[in-house]
N, C-alpha and C positions, 0 to 999 in steps of 0.2 A: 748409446743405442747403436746396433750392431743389425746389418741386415745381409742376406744374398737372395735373390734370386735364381730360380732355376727349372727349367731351362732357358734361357734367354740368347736368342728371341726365341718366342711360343711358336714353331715352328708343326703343324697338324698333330698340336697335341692338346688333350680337351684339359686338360691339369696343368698349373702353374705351381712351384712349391716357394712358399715361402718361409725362411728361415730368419729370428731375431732375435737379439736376448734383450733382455727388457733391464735398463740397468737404474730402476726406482721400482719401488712396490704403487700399486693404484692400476687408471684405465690406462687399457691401450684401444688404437683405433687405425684402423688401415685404410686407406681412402685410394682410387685410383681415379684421375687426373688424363685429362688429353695430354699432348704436346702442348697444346697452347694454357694449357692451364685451365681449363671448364672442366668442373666435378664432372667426374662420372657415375660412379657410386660408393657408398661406406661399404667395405665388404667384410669387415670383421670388427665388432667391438667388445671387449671386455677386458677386466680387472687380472691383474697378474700379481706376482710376487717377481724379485728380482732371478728371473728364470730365461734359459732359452726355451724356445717355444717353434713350432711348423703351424703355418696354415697353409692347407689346399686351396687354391684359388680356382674356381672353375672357368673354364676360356669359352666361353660358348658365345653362343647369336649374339650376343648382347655385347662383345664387342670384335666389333671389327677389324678389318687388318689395320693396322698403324701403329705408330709409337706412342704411348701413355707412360706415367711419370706414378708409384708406387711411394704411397708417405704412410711411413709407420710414426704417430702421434703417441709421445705420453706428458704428462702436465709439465714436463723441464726438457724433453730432450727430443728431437727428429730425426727422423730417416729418413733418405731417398733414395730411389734407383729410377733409370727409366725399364720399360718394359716396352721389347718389341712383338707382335702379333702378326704370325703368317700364315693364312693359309695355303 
């Protein structure tokens, strides 16, 4: 599993992009994580084929300025990046 984020850090922009290629067929699940590790929220879940793939991530109220940690989940393989938030 293959990730980037972009732009980072989310610098007064309402859109986070994320880029992955999913390298098993079945779910995938993207979760975003404090610095310290407390869920924040699932922000994408579904089923893929072994594809690259973008999801929009929306940067709004709902989180605030600081560093969070970006986990792309499929049943054998993980991804991480951090993500930084600035308004």
């Amino acid at each position: 599993m293959a990730m980037i984020m972009y732009p980072n850090p989310a610098k007064n922009t309402p859109i986070e992009t994320i880029e992955y290629t999913a390298t098993e067929d079945g779910p995938i699940t993207i979760c975003l994580y404090t610095a310290n590790g407390k869920p924040v929220s699932v922000v994408h879940s579904t089923a893929l084929k072994n594809i690259q793939a973008t999801y929009q991530l929306p940067i709004d109220n709902d989180y605030p300025d600081g560093m969070y940690v970006c986990r792309i989940m499929q049943t054998h393989s993980i991804a991480s990046q951090t993500m930084a938030v600035i308004r």
